[in-house]
CHARMM-style PDB file with segment names, atoms N, HN, CA, C and O in Angstrom:
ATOM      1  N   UNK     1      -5.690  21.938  -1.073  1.00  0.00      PROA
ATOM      2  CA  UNK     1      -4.976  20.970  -1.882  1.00  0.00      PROA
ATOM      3  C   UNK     1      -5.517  21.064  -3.305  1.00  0.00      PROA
ATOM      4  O   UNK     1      -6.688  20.787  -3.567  1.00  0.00      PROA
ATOM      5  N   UNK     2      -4.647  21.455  -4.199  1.00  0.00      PROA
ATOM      6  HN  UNK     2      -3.696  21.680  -3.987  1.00  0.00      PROA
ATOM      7  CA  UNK     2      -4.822  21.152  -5.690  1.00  0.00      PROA
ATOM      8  C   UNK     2      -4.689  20.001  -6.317  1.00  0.00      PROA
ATOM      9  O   UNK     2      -3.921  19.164  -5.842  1.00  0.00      PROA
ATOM     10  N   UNK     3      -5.290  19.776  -7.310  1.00  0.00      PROA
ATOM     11  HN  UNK     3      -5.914  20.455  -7.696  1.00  0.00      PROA
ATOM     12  CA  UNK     3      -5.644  18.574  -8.022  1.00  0.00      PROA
ATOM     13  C   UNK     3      -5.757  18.834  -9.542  1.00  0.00      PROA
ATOM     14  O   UNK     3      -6.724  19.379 -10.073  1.00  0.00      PROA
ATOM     15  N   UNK     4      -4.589  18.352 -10.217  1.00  0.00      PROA
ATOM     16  HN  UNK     4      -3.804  17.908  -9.785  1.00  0.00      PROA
ATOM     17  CA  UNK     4      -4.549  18.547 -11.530  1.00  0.00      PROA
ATOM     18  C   UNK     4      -5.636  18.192 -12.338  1.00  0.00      PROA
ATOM     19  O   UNK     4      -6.513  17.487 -11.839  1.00  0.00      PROA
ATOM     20  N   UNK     5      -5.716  18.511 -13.347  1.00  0.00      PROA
ATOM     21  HN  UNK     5      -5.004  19.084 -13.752  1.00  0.00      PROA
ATOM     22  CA  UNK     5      -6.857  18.495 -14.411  1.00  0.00      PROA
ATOM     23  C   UNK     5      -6.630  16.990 -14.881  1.00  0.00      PROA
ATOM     24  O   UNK     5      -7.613  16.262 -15.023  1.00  0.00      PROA
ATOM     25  N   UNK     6      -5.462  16.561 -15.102  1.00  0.00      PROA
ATOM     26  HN  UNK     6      -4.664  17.152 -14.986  1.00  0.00      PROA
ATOM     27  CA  UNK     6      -5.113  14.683 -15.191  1.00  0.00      PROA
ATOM     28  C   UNK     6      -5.637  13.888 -13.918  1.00  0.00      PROA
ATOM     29  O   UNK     6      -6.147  12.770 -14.000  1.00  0.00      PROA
ATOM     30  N   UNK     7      -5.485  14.471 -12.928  1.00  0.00      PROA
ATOM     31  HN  UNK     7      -5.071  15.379 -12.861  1.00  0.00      PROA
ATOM     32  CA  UNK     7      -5.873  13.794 -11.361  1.00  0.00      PROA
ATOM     33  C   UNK     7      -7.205  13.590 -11.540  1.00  0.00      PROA
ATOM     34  O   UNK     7      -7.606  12.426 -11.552  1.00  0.00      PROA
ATOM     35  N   UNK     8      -8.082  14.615 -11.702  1.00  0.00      PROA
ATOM     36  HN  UNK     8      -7.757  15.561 -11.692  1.00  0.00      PROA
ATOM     37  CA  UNK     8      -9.489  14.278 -12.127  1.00  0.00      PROA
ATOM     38  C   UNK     8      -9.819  14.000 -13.054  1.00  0.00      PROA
ATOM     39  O   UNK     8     -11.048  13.946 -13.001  1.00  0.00      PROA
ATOM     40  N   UNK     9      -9.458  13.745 -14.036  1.00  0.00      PROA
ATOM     41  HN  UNK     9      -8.460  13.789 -14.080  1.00  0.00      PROA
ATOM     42  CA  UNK     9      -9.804  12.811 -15.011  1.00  0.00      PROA
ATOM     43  C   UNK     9      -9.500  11.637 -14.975  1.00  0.00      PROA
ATOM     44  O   UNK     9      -9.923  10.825 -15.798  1.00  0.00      PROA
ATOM     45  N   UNK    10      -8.684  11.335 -13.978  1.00  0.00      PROA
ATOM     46  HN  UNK    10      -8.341  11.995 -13.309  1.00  0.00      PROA
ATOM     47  CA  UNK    10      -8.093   9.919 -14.228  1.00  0.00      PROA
ATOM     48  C   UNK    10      -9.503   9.015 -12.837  1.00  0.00      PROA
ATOM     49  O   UNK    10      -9.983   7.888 -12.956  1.00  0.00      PROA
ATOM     50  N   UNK    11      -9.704   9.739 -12.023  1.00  0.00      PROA
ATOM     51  HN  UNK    11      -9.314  10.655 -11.926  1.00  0.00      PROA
ATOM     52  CA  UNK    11     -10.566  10.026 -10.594  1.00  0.00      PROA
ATOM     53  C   UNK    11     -11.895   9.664 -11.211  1.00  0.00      PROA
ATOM     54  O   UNK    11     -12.600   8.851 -10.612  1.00  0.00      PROA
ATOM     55  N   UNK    12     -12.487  10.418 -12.856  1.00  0.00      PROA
ATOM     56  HN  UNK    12     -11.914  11.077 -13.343  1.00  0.00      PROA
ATOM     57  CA  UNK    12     -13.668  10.177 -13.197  1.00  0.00      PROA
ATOM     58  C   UNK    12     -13.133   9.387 -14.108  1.00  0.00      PROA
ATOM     59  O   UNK    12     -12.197  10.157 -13.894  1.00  0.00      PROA
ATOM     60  N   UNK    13     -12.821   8.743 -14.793  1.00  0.00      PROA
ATOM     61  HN  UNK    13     -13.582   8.117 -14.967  1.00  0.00      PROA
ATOM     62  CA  UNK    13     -12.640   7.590 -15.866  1.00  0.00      PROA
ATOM     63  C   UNK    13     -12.683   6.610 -14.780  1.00  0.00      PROA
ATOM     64  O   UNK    13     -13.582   5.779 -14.911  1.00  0.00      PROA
ATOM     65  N   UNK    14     -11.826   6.471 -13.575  1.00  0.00      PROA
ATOM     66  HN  UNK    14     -11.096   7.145 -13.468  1.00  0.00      PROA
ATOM     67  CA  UNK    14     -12.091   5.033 -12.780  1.00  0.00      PROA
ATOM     68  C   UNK    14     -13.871   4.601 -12.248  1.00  0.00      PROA
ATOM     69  O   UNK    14     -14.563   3.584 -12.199  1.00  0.00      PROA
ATOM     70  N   UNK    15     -13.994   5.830 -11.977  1.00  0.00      PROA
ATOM     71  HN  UNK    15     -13.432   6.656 -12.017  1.00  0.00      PROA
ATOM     72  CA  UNK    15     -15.680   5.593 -11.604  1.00  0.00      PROA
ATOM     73  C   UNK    15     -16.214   5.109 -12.698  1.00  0.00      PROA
ATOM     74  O   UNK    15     -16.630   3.968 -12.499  1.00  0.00      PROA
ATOM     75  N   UNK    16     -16.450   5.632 -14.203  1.00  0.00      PROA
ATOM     76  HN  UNK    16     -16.111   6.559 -14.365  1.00  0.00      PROA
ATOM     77  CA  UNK    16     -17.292   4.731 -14.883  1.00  0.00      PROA
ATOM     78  C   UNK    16     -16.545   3.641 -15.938  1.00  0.00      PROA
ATOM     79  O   UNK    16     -16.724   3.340 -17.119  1.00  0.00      PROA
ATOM     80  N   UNK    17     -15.989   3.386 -15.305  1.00  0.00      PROA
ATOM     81  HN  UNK    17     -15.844   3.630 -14.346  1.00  0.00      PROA
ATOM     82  CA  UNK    17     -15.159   2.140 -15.766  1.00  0.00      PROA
ATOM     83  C   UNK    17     -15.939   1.029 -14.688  1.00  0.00      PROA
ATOM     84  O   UNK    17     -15.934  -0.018 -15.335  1.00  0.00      PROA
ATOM     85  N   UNK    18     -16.262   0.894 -14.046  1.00  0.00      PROA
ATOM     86  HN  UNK    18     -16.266   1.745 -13.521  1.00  0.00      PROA
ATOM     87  CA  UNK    18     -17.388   0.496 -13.199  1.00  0.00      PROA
ATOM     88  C   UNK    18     -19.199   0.165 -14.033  1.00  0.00      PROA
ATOM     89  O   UNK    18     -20.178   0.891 -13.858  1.00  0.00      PROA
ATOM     90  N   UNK    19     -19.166  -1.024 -14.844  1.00  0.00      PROA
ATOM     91  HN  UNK    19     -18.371  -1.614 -14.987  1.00  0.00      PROA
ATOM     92  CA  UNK    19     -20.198  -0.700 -14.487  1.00  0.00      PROA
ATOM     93  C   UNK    19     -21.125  -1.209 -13.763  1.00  0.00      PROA
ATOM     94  O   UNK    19     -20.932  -2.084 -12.919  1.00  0.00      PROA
ATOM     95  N   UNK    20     -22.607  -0.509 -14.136  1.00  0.00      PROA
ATOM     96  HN  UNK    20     -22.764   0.202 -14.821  1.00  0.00      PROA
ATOM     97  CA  UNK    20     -23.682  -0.495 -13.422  1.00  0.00      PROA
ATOM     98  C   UNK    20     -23.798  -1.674 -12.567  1.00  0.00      PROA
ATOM     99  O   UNK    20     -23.922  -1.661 -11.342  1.00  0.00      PROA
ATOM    100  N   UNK    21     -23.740  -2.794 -13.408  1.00  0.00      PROA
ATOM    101  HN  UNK    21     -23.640  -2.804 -14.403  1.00  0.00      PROA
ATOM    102  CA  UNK    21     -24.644  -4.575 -12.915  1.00  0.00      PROA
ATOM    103  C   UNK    21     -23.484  -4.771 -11.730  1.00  0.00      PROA
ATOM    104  O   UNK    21     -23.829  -5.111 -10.599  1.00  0.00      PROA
ATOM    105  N   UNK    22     -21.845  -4.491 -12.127  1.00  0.00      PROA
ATOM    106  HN  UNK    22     -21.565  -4.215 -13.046  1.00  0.00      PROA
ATOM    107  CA  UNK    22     -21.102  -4.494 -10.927  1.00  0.00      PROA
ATOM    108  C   UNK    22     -20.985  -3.892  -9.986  1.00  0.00      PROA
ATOM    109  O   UNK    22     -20.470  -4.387  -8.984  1.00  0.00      PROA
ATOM    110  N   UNK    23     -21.494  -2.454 -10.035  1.00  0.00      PROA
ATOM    111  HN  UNK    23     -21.912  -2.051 -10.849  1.00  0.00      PROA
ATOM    112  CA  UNK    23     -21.690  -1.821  -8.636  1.00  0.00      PROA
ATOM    113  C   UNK    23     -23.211  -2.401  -7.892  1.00  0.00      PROA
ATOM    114  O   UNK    23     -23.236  -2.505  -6.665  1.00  0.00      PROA
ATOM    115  N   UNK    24     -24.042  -2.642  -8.442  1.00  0.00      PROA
ATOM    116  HN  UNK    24     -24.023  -2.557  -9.439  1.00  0.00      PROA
ATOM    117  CA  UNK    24     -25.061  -3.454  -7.607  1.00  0.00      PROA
ATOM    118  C   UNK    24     -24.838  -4.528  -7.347  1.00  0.00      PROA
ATOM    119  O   UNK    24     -25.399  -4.751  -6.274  1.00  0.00      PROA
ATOM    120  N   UNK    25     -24.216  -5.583  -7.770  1.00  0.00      PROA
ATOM    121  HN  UNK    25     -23.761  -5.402  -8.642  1.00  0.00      PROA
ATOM    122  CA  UNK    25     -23.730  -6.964  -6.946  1.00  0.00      PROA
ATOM    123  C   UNK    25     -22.394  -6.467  -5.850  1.00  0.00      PROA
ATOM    124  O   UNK    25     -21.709  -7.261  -5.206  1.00  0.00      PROA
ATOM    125  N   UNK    26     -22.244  -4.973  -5.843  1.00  0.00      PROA
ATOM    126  HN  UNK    26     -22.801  -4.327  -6.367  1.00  0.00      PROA
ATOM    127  CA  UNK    26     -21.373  -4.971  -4.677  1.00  0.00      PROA
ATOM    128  C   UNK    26     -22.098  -4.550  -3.654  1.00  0.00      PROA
ATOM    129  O   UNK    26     -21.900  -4.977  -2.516  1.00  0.00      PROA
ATOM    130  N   UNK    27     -22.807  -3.869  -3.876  1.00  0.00      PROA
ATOM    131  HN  UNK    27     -22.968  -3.523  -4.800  1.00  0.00      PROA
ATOM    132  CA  UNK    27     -23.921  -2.708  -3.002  1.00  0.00      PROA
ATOM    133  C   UNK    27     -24.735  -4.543  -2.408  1.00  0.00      PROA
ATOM    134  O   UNK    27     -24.986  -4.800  -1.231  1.00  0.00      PROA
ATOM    135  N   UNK    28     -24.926  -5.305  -3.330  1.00  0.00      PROA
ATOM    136  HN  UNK    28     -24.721  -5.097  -4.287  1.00  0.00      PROA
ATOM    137  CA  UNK    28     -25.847  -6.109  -2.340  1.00  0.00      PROA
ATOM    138  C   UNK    28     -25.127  -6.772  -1.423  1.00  0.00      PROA
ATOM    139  O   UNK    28     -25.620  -7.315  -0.435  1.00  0.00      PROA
ATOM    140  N   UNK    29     -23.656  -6.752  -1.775  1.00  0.00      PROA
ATOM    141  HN  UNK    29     -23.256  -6.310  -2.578  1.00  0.00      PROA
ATOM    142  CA  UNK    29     -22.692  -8.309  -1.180  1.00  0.00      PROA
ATOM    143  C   UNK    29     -22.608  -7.551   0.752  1.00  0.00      PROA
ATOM    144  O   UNK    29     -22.705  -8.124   1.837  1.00  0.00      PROA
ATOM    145  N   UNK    30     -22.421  -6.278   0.435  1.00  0.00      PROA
ATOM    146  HN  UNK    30     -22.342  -5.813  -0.446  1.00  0.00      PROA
ATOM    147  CA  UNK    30     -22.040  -5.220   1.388  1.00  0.00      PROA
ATOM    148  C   UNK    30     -23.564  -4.492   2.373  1.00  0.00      PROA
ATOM    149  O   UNK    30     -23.468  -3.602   3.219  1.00  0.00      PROA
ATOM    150  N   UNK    31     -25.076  -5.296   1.871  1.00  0.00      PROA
ATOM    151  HN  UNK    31     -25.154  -6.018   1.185  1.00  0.00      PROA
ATOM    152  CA  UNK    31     -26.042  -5.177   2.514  1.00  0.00      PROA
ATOM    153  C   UNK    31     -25.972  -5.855   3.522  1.00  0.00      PROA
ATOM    154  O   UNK    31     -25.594  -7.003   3.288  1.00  0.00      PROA
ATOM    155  N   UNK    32     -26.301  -5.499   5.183  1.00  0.00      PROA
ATOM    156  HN  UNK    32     -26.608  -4.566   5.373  1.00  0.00      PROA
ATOM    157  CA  UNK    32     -26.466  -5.978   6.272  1.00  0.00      PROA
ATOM    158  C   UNK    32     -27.603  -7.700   5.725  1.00  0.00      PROA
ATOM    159  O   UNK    32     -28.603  -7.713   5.007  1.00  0.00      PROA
ATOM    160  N   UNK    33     -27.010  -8.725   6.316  1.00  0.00      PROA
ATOM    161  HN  UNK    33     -26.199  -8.714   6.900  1.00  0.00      PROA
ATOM    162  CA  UNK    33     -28.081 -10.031   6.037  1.00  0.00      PROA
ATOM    163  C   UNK    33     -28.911 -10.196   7.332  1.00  0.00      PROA
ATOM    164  O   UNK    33     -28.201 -10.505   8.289  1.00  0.00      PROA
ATOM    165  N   UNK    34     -30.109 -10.083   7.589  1.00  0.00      PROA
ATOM    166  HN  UNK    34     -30.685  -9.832   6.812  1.00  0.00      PROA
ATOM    167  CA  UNK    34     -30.728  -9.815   8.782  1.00  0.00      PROA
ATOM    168  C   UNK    34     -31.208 -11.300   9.306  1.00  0.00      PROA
ATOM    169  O   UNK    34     -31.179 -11.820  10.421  1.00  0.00      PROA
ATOM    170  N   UNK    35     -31.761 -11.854   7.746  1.00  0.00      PROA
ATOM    171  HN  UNK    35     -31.785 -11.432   6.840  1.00  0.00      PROA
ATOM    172  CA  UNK    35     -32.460 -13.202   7.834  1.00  0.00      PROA
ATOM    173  C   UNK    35     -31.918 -14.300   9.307  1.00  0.00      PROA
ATOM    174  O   UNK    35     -32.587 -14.839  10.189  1.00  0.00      PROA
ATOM    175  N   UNK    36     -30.723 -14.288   9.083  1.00  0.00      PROA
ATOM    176  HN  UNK    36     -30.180 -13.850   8.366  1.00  0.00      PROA
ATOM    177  CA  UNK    36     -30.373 -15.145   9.885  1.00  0.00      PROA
ATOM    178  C   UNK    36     -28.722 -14.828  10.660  1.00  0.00      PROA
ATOM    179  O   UNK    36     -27.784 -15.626  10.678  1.00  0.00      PROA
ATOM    180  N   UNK    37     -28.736 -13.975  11.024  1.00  0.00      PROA
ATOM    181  HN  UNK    37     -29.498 -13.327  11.009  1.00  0.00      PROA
ATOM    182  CA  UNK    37     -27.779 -13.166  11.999  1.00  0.00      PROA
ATOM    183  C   UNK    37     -28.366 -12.466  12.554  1.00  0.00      PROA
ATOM    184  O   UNK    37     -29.547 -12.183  12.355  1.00  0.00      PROA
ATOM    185  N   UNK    38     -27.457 -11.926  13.593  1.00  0.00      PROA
ATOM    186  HN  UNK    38     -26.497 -12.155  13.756  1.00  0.00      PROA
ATOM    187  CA  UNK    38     -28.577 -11.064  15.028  1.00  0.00      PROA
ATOM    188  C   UNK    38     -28.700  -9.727  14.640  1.00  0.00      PROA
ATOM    189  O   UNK    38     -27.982  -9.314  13.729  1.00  0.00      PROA
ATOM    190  N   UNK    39     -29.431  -9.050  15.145  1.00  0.00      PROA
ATOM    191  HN  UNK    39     -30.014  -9.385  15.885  1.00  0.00      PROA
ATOM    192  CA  UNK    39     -30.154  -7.900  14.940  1.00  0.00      PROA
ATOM    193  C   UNK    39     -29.238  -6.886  14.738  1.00  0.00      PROA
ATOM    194  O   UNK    39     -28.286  -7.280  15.411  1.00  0.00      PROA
ATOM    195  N   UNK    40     -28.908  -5.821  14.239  1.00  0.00      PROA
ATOM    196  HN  UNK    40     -29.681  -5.500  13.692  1.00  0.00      PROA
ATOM    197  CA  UNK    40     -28.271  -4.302  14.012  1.00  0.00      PROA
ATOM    198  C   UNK    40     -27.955  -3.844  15.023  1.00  0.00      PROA
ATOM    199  O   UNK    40     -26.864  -3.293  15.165  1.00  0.00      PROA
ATOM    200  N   UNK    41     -28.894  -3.968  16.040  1.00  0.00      PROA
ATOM    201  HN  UNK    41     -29.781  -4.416  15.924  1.00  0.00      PROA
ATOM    202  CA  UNK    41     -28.871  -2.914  17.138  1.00  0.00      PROA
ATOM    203  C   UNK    41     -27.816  -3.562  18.301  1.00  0.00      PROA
ATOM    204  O   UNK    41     -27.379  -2.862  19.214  1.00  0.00      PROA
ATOM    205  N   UNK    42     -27.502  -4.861  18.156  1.00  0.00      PROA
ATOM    206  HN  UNK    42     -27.858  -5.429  17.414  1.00  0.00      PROA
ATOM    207  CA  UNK    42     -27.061  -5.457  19.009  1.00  0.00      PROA
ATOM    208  C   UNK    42     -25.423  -5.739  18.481  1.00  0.00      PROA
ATOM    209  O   UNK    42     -25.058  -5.949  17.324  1.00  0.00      PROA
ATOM    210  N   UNK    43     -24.604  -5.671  19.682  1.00  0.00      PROA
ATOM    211  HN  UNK    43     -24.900  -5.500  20.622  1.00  0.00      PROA
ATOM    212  CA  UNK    43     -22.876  -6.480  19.063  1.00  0.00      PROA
ATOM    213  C   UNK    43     -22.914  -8.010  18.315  1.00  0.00      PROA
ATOM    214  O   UNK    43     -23.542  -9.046  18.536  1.00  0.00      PROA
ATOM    215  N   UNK    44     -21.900  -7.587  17.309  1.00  0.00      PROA
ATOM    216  HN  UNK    44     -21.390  -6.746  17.129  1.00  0.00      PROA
ATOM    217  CA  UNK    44     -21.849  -9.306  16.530  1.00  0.00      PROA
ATOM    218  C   UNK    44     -20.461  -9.494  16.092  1.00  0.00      PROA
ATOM    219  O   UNK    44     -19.796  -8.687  15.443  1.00  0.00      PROA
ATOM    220  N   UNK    45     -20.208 -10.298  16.389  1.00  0.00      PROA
ATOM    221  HN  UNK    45     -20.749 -10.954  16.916  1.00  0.00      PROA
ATOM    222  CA  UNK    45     -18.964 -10.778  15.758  1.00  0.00      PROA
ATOM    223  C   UNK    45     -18.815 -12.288  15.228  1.00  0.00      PROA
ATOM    224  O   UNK    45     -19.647 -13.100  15.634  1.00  0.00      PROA
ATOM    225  N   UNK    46     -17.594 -12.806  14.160  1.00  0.00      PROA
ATOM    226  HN  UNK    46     -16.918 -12.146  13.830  1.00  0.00      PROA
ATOM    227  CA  UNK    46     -17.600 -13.664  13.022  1.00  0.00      PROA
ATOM    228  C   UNK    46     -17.017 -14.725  14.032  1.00  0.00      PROA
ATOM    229  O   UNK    46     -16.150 -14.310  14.800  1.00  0.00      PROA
ATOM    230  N   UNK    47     -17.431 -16.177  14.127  1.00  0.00      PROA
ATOM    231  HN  UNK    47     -18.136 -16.515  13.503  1.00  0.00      PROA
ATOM    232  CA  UNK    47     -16.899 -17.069  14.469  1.00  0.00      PROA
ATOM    233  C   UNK    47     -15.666 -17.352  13.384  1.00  0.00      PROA
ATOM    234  O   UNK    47     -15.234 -16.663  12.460  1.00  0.00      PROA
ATOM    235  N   UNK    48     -15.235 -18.839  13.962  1.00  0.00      PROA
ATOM    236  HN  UNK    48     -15.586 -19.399  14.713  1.00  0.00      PROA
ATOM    237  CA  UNK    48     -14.074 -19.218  12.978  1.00  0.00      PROA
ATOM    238  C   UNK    48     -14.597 -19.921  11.680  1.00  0.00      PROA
ATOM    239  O   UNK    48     -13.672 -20.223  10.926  1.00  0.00      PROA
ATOM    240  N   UNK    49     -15.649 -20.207  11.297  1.00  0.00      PROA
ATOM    241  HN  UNK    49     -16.401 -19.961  11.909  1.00  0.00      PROA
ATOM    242  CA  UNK    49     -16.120 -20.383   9.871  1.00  0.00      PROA
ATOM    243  C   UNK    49     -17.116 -19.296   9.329  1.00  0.00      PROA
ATOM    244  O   UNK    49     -18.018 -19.454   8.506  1.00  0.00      PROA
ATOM    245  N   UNK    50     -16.669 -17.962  10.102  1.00  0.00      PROA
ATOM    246  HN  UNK    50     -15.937 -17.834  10.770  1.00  0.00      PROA
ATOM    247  CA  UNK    50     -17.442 -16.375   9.331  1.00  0.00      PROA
ATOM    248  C   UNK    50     -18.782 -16.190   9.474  1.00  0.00      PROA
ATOM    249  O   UNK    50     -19.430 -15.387   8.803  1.00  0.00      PROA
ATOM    250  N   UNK    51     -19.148 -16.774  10.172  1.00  0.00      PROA
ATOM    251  HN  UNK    51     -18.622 -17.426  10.718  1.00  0.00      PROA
ATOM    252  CA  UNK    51     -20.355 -16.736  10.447  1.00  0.00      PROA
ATOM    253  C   UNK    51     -20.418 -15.683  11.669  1.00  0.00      PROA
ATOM    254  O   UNK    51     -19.613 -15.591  12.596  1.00  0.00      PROA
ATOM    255  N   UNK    52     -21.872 -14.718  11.379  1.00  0.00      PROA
ATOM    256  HN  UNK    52     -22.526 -14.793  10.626  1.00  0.00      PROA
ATOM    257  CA  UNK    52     -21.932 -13.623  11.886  1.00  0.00      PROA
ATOM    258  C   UNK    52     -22.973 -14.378  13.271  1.00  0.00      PROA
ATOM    259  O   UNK    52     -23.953 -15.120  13.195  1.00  0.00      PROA
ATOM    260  N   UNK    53     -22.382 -13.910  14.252  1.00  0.00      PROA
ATOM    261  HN  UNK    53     -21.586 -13.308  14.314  1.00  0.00      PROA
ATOM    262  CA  UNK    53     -23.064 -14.626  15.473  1.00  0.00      PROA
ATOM    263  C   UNK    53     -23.133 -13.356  16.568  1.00  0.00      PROA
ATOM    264  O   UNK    53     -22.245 -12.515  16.708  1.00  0.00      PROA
ATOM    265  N   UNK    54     -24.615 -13.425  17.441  1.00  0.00      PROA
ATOM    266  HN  UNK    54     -25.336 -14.109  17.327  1.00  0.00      PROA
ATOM    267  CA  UNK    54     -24.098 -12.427  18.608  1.00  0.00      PROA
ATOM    268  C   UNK    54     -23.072 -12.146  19.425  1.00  0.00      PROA
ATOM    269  O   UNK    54     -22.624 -13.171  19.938  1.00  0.00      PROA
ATOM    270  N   UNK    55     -22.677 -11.436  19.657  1.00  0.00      PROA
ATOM    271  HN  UNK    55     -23.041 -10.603  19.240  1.00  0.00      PROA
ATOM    272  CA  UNK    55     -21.565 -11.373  20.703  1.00  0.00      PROA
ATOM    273  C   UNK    55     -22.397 -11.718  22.168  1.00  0.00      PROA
ATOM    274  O   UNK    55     -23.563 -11.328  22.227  1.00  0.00      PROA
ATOM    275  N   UNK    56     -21.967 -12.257  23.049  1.00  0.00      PROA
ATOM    276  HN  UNK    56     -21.020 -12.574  23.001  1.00  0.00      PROA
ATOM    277  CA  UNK    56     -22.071 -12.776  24.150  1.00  0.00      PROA
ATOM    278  C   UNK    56     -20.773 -12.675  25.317  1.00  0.00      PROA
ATOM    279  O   UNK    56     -19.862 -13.498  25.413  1.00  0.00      PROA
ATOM    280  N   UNK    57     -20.944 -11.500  26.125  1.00  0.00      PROA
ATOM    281  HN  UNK    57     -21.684 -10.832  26.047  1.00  0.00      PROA
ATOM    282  CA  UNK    57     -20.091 -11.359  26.879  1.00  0.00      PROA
ATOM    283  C   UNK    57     -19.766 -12.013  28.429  1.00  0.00      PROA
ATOM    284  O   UNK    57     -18.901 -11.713  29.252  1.00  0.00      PROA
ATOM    285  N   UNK    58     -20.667 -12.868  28.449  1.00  0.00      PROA
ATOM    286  HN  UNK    58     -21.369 -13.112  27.781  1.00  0.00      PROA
ATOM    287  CA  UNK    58     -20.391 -14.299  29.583  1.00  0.00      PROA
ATOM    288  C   UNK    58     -19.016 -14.957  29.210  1.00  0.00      PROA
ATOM    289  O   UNK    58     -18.285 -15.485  30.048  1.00  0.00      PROA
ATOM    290  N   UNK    59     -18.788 -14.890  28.119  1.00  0.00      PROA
ATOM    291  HN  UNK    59     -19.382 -14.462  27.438  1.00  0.00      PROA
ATOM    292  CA  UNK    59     -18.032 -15.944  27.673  1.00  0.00      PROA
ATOM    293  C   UNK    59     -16.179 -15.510  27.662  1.00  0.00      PROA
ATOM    294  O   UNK    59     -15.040 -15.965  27.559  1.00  0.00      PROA
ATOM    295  N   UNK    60     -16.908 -14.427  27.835  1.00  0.00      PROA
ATOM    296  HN  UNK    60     -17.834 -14.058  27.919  1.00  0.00      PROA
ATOM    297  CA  UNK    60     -14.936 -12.915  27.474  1.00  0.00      PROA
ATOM    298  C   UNK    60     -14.258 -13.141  28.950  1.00  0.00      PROA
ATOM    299  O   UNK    60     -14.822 -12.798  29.989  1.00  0.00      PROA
ATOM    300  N   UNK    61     -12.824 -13.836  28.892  1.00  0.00      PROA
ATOM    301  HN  UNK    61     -12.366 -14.115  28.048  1.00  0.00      PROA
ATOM    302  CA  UNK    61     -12.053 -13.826  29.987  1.00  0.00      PROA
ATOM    303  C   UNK    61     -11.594 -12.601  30.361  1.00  0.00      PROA
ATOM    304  O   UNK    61     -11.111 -11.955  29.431  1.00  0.00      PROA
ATOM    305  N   UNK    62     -11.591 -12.002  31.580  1.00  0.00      PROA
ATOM    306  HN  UNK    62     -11.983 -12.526  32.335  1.00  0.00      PROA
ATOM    307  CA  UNK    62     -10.688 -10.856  31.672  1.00  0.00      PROA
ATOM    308  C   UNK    62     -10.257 -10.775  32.672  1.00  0.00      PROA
ATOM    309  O   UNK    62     -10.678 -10.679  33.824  1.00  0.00      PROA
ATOM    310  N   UNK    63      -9.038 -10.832  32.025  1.00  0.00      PROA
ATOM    311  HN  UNK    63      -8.696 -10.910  31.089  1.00  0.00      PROA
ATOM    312  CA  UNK    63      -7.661 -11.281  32.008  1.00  0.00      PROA
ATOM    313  C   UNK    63      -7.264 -10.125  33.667  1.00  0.00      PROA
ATOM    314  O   UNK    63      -6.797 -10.564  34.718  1.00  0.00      PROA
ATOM    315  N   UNK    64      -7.560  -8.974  33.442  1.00  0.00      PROA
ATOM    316  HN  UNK    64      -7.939  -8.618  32.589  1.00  0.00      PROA
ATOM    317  CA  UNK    64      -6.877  -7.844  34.186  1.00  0.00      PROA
ATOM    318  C   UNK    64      -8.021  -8.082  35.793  1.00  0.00      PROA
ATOM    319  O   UNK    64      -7.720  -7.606  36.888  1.00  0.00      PROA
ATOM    320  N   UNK    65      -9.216  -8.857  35.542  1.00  0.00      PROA
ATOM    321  HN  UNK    65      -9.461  -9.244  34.653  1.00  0.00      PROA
ATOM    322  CA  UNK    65      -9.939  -8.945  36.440  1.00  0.00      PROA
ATOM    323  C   UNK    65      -9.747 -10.425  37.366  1.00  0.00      PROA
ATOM    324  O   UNK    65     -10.243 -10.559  38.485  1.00  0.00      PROA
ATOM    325  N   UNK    66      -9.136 -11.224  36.842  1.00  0.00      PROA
ATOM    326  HN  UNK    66      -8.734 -11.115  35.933  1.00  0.00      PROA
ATOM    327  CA  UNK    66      -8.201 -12.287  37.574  1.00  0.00      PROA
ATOM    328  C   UNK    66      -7.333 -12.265  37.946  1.00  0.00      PROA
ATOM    329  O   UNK    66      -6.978 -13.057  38.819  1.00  0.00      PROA
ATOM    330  N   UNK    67      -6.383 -11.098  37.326  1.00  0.00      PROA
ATOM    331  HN  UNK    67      -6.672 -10.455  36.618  1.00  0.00      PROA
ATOM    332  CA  UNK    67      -5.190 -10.996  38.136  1.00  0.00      PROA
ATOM    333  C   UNK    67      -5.069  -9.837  39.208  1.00  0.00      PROA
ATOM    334  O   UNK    67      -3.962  -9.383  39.498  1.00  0.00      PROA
ATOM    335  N   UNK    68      -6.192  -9.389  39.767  1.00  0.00      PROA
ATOM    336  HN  UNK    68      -7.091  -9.758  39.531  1.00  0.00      PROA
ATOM    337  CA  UNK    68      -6.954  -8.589  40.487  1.00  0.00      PROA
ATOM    338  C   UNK    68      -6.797  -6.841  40.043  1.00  0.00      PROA
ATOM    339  O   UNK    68      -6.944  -5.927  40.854  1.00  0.00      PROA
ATOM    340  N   UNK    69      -6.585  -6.726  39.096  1.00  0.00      PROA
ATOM    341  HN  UNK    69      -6.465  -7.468  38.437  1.00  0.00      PROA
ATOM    342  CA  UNK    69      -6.182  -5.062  38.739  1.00  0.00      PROA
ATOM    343  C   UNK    69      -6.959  -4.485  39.105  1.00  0.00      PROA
ATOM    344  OT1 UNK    69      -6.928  -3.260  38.984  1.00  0.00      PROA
TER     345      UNK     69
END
C-alpha cells in the first residue's frame, strides 16, 4: 500500500500538534489504578457507577445450564 507524500505529512503534522503536557495527562488517565481496584492478574469488570470491581463468577446466571443444555 502506497501513501502519498500529503498522507504523511498530514500523519506527521497530527502527531505534533499534540503536545507534550497533553500526551502525558493521557498516558496517566490510561495507567492501570492499582491503589484501590483488584489486581492485573485477576478478571475485573465496571459496576453501574464505573467502578472497577473483581469479577466474581458465583454470581453469573447460566442461562444454558438451567435450561439443561
Amino acid at each position: 500500500m502506497q501513501y502519498s507524500l500529503l498522507t504523511v505529512f498530514a500523519l506527521f503534522t497530527a502527531a505534533l500538534a499534540v503536545s507534550q503536557q497533553e500526551h502525558n495527562e493521557w498516558v496517566k488517565r490510561q495507567a492501570p489504578s492499582t491503589q484501590n481496584g483488584p489486581p492485573l492478574s485477576v478478571a475485573a469488570m465496571t459496576d453501574a457507577n464505573g467502578n472497577v470491581i473483581e469479577f466474581d463468577t458465583a454470581g453469573v446466571y447460566l442461562d444454558a445450564k438451567a435450561k439443561g443444555l
